[in-house]
Jmol script that loads the backbone (N, CA, C; Angstrom):
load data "model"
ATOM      1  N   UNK A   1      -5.866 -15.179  -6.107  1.00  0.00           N
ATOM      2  CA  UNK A   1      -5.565 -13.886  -5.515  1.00  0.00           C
ATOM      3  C   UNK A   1      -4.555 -13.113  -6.357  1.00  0.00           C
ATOM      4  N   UNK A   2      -3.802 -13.687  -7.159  1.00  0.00           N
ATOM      5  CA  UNK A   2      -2.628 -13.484  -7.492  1.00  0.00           C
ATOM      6  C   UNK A   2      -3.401 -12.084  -8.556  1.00  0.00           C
ATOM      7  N   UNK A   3      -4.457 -12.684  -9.312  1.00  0.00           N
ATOM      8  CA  UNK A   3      -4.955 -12.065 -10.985  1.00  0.00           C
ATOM      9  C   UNK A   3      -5.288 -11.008 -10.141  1.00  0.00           C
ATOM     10  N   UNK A   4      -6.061 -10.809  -8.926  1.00  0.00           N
ATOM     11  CA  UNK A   4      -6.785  -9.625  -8.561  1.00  0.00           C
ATOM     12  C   UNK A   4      -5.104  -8.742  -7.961  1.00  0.00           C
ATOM     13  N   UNK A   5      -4.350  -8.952  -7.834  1.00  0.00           N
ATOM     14  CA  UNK A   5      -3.428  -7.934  -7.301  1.00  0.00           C
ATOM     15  C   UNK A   5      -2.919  -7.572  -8.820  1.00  0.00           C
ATOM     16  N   UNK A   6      -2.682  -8.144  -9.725  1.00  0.00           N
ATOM     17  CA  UNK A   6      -2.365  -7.756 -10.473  1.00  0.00           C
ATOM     18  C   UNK A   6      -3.152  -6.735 -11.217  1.00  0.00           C
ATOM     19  N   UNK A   7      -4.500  -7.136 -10.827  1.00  0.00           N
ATOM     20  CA  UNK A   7      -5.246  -6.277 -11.295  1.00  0.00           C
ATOM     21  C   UNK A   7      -5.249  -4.710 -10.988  1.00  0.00           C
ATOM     22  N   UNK A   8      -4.894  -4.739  -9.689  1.00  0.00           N
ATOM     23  CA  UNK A   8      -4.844  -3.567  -8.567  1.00  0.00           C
ATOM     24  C   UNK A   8      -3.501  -3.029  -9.082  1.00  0.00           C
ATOM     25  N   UNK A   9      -2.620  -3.466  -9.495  1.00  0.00           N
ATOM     26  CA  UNK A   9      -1.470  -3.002  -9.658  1.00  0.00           C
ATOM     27  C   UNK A   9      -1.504  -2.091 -11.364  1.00  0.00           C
ATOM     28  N   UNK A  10      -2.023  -2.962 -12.220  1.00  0.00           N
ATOM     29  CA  UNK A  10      -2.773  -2.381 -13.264  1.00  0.00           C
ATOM     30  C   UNK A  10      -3.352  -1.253 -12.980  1.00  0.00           C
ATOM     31  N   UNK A  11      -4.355  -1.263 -12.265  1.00  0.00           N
ATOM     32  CA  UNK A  11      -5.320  -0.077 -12.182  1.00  0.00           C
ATOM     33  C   UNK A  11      -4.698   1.359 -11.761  1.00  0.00           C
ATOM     34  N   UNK A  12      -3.735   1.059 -10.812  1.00  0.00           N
ATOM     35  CA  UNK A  12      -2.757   1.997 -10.066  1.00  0.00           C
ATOM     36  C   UNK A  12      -1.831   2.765 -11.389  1.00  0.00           C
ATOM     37  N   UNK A  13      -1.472   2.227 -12.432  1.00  0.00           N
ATOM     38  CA  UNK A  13      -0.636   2.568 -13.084  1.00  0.00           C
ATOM     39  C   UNK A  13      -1.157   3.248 -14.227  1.00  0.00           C
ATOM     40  N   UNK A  14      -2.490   2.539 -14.214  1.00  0.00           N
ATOM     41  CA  UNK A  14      -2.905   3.434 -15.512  1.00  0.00           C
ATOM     42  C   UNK A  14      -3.911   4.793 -14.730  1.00  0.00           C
ATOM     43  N   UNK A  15      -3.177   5.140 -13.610  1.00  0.00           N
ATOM     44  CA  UNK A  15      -3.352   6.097 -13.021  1.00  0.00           C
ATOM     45  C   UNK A  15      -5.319   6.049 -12.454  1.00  0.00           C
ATOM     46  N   UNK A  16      -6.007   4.957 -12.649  1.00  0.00           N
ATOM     47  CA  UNK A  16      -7.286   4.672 -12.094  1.00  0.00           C
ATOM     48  C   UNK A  16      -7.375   4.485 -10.212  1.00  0.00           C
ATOM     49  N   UNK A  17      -7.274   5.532 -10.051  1.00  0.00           N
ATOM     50  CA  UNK A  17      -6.823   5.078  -8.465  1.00  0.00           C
ATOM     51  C   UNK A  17      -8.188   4.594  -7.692  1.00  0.00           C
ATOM     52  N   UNK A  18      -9.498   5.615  -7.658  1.00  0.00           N
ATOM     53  CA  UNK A  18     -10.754   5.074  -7.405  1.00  0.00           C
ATOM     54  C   UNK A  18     -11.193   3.394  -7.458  1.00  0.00           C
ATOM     55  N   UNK A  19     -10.267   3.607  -8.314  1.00  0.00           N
ATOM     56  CA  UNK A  19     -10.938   1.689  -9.032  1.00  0.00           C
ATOM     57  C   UNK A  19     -10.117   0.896  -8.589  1.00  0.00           C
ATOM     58  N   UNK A  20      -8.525   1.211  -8.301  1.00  0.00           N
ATOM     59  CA  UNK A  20      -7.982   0.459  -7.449  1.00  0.00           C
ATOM     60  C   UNK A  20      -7.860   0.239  -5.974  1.00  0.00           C
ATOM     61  N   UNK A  21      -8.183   1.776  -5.908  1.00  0.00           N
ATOM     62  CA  UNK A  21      -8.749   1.696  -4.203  1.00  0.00           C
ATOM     63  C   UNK A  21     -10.084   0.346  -3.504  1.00  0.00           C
ATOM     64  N   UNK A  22     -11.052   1.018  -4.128  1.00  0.00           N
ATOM     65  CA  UNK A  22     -12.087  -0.162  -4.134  1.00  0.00           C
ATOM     66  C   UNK A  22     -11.824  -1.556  -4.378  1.00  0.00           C
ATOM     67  N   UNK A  23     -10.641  -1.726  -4.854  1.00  0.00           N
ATOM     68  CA  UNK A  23     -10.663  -3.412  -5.068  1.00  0.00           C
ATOM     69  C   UNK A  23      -9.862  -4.125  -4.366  1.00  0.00           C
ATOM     70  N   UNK A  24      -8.837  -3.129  -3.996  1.00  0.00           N
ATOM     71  CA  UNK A  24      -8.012  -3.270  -2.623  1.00  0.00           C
ATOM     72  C   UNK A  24      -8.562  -3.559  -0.977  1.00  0.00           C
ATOM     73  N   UNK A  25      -9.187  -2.827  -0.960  1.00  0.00           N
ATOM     74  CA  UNK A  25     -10.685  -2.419  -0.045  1.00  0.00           C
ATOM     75  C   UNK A  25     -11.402  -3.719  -0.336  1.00  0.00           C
ATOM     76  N   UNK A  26     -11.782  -4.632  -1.199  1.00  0.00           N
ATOM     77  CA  UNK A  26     -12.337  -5.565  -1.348  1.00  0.00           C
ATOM     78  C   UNK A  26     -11.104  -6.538  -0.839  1.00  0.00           C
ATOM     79  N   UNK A  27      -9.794  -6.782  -1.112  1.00  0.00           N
ATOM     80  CA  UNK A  27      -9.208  -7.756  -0.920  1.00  0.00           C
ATOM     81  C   UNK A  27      -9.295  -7.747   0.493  1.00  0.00           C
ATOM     82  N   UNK A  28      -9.242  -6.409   0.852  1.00  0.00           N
ATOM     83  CA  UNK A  28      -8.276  -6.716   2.825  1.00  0.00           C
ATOM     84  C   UNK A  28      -9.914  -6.968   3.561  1.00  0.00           C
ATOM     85  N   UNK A  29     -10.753  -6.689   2.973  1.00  0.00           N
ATOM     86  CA  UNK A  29     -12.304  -6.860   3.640  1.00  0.00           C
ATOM     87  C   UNK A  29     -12.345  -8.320   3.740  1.00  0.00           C
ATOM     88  N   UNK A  30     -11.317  -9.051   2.774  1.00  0.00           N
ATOM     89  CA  UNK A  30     -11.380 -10.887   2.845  1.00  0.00           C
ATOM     90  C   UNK A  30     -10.385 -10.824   3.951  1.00  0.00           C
ATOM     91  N   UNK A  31      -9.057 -10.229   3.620  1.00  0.00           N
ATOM     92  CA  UNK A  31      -7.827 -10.336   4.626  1.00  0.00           C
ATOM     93  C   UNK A  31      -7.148  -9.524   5.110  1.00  0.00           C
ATOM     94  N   UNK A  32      -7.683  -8.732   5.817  1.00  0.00           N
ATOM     95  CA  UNK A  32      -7.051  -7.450   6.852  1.00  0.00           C
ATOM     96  C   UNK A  32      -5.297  -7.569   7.242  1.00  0.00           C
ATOM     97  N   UNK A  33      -5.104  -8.639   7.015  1.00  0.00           N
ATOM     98  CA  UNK A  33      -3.576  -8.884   7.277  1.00  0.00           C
ATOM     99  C   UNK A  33      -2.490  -9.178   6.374  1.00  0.00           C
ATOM    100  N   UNK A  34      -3.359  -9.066   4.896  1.00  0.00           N
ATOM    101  CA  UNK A  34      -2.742  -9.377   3.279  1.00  0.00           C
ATOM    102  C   UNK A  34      -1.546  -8.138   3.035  1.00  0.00           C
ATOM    103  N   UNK A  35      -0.477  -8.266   3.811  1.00  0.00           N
ATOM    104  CA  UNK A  35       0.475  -7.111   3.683  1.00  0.00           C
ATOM    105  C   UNK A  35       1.039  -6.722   2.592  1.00  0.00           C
ATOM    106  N   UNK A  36       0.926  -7.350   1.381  1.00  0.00           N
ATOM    107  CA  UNK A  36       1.097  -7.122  -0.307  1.00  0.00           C
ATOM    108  C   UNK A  36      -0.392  -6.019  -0.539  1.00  0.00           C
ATOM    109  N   UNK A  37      -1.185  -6.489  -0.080  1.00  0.00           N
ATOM    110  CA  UNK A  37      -2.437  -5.566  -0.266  1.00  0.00           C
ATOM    111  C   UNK A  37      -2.486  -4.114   0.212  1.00  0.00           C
ATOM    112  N   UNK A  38      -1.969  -4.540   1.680  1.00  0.00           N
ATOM    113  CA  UNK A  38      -1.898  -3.157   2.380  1.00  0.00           C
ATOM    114  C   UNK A  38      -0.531  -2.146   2.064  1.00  0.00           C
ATOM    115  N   UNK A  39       0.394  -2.993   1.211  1.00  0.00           N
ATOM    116  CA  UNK A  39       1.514  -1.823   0.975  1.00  0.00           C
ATOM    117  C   UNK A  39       0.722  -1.172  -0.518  1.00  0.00           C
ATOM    118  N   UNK A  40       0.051  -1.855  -1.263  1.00  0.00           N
ATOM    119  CA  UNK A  40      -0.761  -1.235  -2.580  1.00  0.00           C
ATOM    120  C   UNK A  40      -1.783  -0.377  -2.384  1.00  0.00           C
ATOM    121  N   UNK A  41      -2.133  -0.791  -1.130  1.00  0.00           N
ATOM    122  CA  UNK A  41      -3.166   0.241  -0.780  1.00  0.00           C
ATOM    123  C   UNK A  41      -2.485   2.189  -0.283  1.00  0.00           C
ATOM    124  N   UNK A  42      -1.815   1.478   0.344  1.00  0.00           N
ATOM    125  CA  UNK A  42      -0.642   2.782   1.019  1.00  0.00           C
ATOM    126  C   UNK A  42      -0.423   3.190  -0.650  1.00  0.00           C
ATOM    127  N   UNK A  43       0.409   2.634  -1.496  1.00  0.00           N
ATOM    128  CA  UNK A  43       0.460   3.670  -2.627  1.00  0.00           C
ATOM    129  C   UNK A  43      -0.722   4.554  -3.511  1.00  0.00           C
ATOM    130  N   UNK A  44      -1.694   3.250  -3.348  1.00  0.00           N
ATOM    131  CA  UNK A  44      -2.894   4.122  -4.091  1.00  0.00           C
ATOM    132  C   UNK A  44      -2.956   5.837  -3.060  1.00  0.00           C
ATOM    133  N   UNK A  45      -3.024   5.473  -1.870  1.00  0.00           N
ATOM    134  CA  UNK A  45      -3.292   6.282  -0.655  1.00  0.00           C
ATOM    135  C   UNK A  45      -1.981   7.414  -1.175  1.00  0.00           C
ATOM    136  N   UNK A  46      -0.888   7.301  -1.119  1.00  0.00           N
ATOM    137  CA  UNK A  46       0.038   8.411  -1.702  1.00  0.00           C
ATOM    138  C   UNK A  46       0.105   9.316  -2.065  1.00  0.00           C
ATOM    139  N   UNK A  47       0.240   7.870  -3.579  1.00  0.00           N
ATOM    140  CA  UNK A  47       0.061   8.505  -5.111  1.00  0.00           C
ATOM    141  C   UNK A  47      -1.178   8.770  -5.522  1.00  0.00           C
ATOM    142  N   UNK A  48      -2.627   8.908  -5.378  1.00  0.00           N
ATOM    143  CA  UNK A  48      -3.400   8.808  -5.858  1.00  0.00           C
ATOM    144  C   UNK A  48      -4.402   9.455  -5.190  1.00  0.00           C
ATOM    145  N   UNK A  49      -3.943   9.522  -3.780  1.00  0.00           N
ATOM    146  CA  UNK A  49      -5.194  10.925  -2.951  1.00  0.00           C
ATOM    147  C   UNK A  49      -4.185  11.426  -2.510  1.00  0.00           C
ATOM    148  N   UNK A  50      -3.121  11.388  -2.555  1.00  0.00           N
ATOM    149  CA  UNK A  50      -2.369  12.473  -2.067  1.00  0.00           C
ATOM    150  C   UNK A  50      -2.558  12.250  -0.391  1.00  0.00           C
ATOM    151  N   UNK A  51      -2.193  11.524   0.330  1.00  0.00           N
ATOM    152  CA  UNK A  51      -3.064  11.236   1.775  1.00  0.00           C
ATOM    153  C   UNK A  51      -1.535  10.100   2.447  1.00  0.00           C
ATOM    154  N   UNK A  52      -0.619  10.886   2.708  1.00  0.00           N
ATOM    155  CA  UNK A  52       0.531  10.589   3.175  1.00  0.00           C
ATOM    156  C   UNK A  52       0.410   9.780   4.861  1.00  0.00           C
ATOM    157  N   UNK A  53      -0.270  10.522   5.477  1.00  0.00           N
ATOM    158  CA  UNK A  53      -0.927   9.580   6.154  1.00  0.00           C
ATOM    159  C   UNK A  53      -1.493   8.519   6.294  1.00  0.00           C
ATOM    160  N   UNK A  54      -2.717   7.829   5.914  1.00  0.00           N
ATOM    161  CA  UNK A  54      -3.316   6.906   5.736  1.00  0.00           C
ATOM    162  C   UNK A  54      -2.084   6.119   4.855  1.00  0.00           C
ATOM    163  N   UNK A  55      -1.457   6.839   4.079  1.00  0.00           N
ATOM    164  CA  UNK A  55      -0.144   5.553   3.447  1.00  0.00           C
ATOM    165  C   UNK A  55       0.854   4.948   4.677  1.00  0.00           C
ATOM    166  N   UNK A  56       0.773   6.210   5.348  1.00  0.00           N
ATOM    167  CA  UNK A  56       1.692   5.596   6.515  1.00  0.00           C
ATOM    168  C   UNK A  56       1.352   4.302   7.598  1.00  0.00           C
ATOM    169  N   UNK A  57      -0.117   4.348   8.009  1.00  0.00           N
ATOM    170  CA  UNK A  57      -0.928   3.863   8.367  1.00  0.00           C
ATOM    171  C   UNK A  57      -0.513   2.322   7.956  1.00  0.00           C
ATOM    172  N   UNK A  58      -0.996   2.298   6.341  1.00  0.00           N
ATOM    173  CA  UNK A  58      -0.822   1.272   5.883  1.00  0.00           C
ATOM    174  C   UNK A  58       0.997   0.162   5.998  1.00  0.00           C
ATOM    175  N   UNK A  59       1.538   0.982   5.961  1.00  0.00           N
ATOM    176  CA  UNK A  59       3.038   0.620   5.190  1.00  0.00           C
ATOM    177  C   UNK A  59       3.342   0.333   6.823  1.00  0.00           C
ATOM    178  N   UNK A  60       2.694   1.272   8.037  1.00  0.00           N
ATOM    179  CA  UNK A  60       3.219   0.332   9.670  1.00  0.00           C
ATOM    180  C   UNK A  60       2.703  -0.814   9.724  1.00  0.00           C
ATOM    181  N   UNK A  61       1.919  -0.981   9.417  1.00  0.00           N
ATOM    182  CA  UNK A  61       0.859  -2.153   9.289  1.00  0.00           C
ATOM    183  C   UNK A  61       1.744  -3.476   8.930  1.00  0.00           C
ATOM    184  N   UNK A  62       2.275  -2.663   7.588  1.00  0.00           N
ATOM    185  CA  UNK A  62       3.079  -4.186   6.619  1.00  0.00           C
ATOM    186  C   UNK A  62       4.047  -4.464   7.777  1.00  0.00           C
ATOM    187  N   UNK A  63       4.847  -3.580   8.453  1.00  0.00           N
ATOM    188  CA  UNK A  63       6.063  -3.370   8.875  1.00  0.00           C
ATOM    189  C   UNK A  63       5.896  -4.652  10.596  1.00  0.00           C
ATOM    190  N   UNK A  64       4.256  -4.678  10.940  1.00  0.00           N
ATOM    191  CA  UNK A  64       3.743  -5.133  11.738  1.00  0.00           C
ATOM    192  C   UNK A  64       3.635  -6.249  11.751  1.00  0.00           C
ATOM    193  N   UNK A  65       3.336  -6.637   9.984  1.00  0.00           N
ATOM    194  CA  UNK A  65       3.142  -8.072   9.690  1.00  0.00           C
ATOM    195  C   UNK A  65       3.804  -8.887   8.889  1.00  0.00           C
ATOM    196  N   UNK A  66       5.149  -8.557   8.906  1.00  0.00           N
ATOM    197  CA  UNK A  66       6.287  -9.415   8.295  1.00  0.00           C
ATOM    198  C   UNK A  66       7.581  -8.942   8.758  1.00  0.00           C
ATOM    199  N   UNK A  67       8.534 -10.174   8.813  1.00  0.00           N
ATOM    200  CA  UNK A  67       9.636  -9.864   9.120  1.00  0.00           C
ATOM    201  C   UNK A  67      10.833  -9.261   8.443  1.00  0.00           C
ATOM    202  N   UNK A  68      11.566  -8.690   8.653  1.00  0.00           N
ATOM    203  CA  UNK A  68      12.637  -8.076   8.494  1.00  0.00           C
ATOM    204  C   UNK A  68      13.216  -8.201   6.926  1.00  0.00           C
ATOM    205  N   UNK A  69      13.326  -9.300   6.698  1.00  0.00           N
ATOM    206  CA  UNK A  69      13.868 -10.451   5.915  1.00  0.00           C
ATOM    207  C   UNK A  69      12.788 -10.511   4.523  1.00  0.00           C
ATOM    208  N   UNK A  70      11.623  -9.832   4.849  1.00  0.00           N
ATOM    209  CA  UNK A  70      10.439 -10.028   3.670  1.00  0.00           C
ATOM    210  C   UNK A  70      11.082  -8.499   2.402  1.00  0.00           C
ATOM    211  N   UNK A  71      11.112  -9.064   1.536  1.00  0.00           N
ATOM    212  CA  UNK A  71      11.027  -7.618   0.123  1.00  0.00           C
ATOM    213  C   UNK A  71       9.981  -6.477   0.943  1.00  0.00           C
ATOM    214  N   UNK A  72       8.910  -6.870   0.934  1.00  0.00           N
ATOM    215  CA  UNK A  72       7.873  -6.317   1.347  1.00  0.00           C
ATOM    216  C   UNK A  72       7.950  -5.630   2.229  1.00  0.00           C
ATOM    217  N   UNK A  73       8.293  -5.862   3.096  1.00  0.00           N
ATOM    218  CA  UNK A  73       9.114  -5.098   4.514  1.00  0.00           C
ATOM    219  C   UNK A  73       9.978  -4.261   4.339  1.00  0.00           C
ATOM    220  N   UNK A  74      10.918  -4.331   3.454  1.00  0.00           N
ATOM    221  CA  UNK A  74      11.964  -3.608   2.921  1.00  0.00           C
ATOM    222  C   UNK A  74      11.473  -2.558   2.368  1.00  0.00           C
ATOM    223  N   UNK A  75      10.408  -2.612   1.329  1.00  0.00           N
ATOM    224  CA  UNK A  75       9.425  -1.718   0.771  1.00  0.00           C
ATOM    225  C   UNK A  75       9.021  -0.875   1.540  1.00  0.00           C
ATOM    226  N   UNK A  76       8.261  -1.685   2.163  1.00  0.00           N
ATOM    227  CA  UNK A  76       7.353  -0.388   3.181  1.00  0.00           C
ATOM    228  C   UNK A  76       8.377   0.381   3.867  1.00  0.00           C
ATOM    229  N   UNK A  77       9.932   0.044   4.693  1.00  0.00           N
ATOM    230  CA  UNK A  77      10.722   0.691   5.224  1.00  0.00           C
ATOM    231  C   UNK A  77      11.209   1.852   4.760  1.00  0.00           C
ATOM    232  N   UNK A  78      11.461   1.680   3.377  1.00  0.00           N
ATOM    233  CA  UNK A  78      11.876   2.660   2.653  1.00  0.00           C
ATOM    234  C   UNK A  78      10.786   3.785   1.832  1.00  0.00           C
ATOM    235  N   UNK A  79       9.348   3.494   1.919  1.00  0.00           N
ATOM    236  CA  UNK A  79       8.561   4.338   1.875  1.00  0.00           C
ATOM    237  C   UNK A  79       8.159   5.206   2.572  1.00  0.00           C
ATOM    238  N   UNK A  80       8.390   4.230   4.324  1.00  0.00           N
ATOM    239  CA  UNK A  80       7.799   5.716   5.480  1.00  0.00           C
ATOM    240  C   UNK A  80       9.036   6.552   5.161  1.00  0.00           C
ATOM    241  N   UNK A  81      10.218   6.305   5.695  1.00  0.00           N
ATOM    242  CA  UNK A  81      11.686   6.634   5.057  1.00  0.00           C
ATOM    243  C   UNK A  81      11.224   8.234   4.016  1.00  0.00           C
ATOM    244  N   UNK A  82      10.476   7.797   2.991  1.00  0.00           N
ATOM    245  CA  UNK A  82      10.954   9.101   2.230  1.00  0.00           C
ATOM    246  C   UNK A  82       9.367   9.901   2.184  1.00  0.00           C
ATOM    247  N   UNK A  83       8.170   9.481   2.853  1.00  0.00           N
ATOM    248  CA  UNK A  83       6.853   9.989   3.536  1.00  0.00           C
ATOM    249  C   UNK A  83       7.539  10.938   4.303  1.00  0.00           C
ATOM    250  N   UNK A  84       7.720  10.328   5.287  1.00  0.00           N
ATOM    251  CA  UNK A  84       8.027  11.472   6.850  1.00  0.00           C
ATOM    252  C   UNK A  84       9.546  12.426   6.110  1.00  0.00           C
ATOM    253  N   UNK A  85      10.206  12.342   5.711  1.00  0.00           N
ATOM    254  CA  UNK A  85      11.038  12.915   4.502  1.00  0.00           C
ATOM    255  C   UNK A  85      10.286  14.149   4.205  1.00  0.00           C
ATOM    256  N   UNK A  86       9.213  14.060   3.642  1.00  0.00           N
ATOM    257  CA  UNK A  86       8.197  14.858   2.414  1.00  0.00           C
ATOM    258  C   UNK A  86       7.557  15.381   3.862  1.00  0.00           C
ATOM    259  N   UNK A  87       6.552  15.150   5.112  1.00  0.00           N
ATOM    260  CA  UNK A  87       6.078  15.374   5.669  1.00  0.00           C
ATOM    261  C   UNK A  87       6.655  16.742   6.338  1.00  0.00           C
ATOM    262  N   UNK A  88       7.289  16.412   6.600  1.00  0.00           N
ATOM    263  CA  UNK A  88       8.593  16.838   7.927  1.00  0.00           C
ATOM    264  C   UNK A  88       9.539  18.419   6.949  1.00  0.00           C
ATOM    265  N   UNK A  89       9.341  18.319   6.140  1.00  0.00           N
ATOM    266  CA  UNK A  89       9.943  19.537   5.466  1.00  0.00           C
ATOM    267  C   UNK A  89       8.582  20.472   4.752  1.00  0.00           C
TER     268      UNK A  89
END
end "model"
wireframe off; spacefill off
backbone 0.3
color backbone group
């Protein structure tokens, strides 16, 4: 699992968002609850369609499925954080 996030994380950066969307979309279709997946997905969703919503979506999700104490959690906290920020003005 590890090569395919990396992969996704790759794809995201070299600004391929289509291609990382879809493969993301392939991971959570195995594990709907892969909250490393679903905070990558929220950025593709962002940064990459511009779709602040559906990122939000995603990043409650993470916030749903790990505790306090996770990086990951921390992440997503500080992403709705500066979303609804951007939204809201």
């Amino acid at each position: 699992m590890a090569t395919i996030m990396d992969k996704i994380r790759f794809l995201k950066t070299q600004r391929m968002f289509d291609k990382a969307l879809a493969l993301v979309n392939e991971v959570l279709d195995q594990d709907p609850n892969f909250a490393e997946a679903l905070y990558l997905k929220a950025h593709v969703l962002w940064e990459g369609f511009k779709n602040p919503w559906g990122a939000e979506c995603c990043f409650r999700r993470v916030l749903e499925l790990t505790e306090a104490s996770e990086p990951v959690h921390c992440w997503a906290s500080s992403c709705l954080l500066r979303i609804n920020n951007r939204v809201s003005h």
